[in-house]
C-alpha positions as CSV (number, residue, x, y, z in Angstrom):
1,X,40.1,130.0,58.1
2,X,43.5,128.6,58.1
3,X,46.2,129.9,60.2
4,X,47.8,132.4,57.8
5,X,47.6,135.4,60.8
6,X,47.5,137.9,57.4
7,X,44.1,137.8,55.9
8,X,43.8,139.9,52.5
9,X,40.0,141.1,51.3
10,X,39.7,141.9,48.0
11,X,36.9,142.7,45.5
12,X,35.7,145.2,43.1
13,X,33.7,148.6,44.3
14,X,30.6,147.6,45.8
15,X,31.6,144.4,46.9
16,X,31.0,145.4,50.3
17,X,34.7,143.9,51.5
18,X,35.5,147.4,53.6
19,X,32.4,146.5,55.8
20,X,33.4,143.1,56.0
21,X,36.8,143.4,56.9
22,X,35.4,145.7,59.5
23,X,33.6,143.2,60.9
24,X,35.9,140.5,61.0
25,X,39.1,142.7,62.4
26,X,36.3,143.8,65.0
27,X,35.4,139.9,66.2
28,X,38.8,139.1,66.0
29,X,40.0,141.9,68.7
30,X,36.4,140.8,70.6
31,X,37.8,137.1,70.6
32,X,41.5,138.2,72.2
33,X,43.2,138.7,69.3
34,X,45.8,141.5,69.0
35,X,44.0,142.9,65.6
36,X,45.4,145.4,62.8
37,X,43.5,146.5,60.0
38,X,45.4,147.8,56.7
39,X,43.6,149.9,54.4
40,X,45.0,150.2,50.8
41,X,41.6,150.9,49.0
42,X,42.8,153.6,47.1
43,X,39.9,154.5,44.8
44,X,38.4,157.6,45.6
45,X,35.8,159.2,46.3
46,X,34.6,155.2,47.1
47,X,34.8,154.0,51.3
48,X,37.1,152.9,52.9
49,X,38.5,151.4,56.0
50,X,39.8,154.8,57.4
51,X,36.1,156.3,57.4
52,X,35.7,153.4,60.4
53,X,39.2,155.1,62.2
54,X,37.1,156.2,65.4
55,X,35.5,153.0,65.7
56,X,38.4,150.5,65.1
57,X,40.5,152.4,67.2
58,X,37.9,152.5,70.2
59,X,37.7,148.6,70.2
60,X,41.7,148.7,70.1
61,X,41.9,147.6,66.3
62,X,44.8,149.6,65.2
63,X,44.5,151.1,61.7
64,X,47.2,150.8,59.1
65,X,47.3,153.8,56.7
66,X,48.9,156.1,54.1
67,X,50.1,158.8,55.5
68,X,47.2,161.4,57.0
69,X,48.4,164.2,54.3
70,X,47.7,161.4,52.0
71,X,44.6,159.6,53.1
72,X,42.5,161.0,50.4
73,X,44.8,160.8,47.8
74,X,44.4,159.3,44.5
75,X,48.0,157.8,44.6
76,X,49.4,154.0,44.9
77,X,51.0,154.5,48.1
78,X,51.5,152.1,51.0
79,X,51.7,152.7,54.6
80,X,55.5,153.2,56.0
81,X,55.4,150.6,58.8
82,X,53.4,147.9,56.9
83,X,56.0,145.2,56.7
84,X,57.2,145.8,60.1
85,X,53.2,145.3,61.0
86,X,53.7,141.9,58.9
87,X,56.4,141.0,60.7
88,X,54.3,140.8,64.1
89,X,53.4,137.1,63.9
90,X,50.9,137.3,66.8
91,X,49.0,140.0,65.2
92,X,46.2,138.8,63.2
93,X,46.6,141.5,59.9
94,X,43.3,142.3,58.1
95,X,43.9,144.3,54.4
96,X,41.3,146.0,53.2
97,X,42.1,145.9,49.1
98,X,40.4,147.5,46.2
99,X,40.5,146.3,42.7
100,X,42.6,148.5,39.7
101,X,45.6,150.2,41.3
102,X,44.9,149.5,44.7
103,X,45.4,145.8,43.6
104,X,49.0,146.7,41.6
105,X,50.2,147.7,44.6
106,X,50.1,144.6,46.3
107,X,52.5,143.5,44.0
108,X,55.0,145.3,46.1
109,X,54.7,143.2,48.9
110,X,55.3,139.8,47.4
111,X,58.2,138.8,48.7
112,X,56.5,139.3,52.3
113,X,53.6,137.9,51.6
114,X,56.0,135.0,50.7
115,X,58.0,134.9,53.8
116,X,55.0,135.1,56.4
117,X,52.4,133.7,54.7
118,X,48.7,134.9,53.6
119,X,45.1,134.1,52.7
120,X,43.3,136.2,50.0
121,X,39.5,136.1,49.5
122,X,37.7,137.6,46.8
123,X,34.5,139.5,48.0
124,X,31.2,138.6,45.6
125,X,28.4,141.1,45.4
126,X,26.4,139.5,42.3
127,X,24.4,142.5,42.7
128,X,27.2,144.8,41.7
129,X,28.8,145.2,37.9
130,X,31.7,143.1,36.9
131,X,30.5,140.1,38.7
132,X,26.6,139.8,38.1
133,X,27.7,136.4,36.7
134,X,30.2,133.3,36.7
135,X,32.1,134.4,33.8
136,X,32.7,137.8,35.0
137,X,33.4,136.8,38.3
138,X,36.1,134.4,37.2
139,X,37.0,137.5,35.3
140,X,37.4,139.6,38.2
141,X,39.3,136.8,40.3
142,X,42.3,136.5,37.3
143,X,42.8,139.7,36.1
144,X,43.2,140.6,40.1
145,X,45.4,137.8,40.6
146,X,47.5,138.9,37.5
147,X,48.5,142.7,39.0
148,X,48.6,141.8,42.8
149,X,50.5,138.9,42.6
150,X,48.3,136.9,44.8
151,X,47.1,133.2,45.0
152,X,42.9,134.1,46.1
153,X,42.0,131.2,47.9
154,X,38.5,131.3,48.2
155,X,35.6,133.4,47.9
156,X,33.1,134.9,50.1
157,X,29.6,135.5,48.7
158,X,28.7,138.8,50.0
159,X,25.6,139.8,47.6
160,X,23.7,142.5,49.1
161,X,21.4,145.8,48.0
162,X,22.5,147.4,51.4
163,X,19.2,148.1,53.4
164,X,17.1,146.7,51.1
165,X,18.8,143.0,50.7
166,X,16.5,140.3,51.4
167,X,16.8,136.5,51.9
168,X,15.9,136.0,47.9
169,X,18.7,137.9,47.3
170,X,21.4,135.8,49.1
171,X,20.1,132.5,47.7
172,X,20.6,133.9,44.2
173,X,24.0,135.7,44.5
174,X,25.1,132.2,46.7
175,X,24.1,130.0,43.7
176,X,25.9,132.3,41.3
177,X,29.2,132.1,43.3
178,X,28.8,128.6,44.3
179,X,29.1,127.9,40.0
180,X,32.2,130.1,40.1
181,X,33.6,128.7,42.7
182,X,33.1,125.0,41.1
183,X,34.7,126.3,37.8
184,X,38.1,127.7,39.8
185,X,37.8,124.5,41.6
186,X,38.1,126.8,45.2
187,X,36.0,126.9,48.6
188,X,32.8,129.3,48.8
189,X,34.5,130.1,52.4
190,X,31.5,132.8,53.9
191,X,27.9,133.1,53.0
192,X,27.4,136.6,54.5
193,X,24.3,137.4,55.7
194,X,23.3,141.1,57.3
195,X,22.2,140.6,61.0
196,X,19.1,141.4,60.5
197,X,17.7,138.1,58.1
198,X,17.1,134.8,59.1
199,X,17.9,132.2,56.2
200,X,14.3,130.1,56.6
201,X,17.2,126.7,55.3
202,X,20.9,126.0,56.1
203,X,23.3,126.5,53.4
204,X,26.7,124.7,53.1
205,X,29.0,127.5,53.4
206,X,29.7,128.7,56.8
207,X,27.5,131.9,57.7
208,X,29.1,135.0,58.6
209,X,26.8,137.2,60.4
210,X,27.3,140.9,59.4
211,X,26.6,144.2,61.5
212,X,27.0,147.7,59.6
213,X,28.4,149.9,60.8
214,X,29.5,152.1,57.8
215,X,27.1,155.2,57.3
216,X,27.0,156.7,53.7
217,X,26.0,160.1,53.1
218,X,22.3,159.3,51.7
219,X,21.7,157.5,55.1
220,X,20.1,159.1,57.6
């Protein structure tokens, strides 16, 4: 990663970017790091950041949100103290963005974004629609660039079937977004892998090792 202390997620429903930027806001505060986590995933009923409140808070990640009255709000609002949060150059800043509107918004926040700095990832799942492939993830990566206003650096090959995912699985979705990532001429900057597979061969991205910790309502 580079030194940009605001780090922007962002990816299409199902990408699996919420749990991700979980993670990494989590290992962050782990490692020392005074850590905020901003959620502007605004598509409802999908999940988002907030649903981890209790747990970010209890590792002393503080949560960036919408107001309460408006948490579950359809509505393109951002949180009142954002920039001020922004301005806090020793506070490493994780966003948690959706595509569509959520993405718009960011176009708010350019001229901060331009005055301290960012990195912006795009989150693959090859097993989700809209990026099952390299066109339509190239797709995805310039239409999202086009509303939010945003450079995306790299991108993070998160393919996954929840539960289920298995090492065949990651190999295939890392290929896809390798071929992408070629074509846009940009890093493949994670391979993430849930904690509980063990790739039998290296790959050339780093790995990022992932814990869930999101609970969905058909889980038990």
């Amino acid at each position: 990663m580079n030194d940009n202390h605001i780090m922007v997620f962002v990816g299409e429903f199902g990408s699996g970017k919420t749990e991700l930027a979980t993670n990494y806001a989590l290992q962050l505060k782990a490692a020392g790091a005074d850590t905020a986590i901003v959620d502007i995933d605004l598509v409802k009923p999908y999940f988002r950041t907030r649903e981890n409140q209790e747990l970010l808070e209890k590792h002393g990640v503080r949560l960036i949100a919408p107001d309460p009255r408006l948490a579950h709000a359809d509505l393109p609002v951002l949180p009142h103290n954002l920039v001020a949060v922004f301005a806090q150059t020793t506070t490493k800043v994780i966003m948690d963005v959706g595509g569509g509107e959520s993405a718009i918004v960011l176009g708010q926040l350019k001229r901060s974004f331009d005055q301290y700095g960012y990195q912006a990832l795009l989150v693959v799942n090859t097993r989700r629609p809209f990026t099952g492939d390299v066109q339509g993830i190239i797709t995805t990566l310039e239409r999202i660039e086009q509303v939010s206003r945003l450079r995306i650096s790299g991108l993070i090959s998160n393919t996954n079937v929840g539960s289920e995912t298995t090492v065949e699985h990651i190999y295939q979705g890392l290929t896809i977004v390798e071929e992408a990532a070629s074509r846009l001429s940009l890093p493949v900057t994670w391979v993430v892998v849930p904690e509980w597979i063990k790739l039998p061969m290296k790959v050339n991205p780093p790995l990022f090792i992932l814990k869930p910790y999101t609970h969905y309502p058909w889980m038990v």
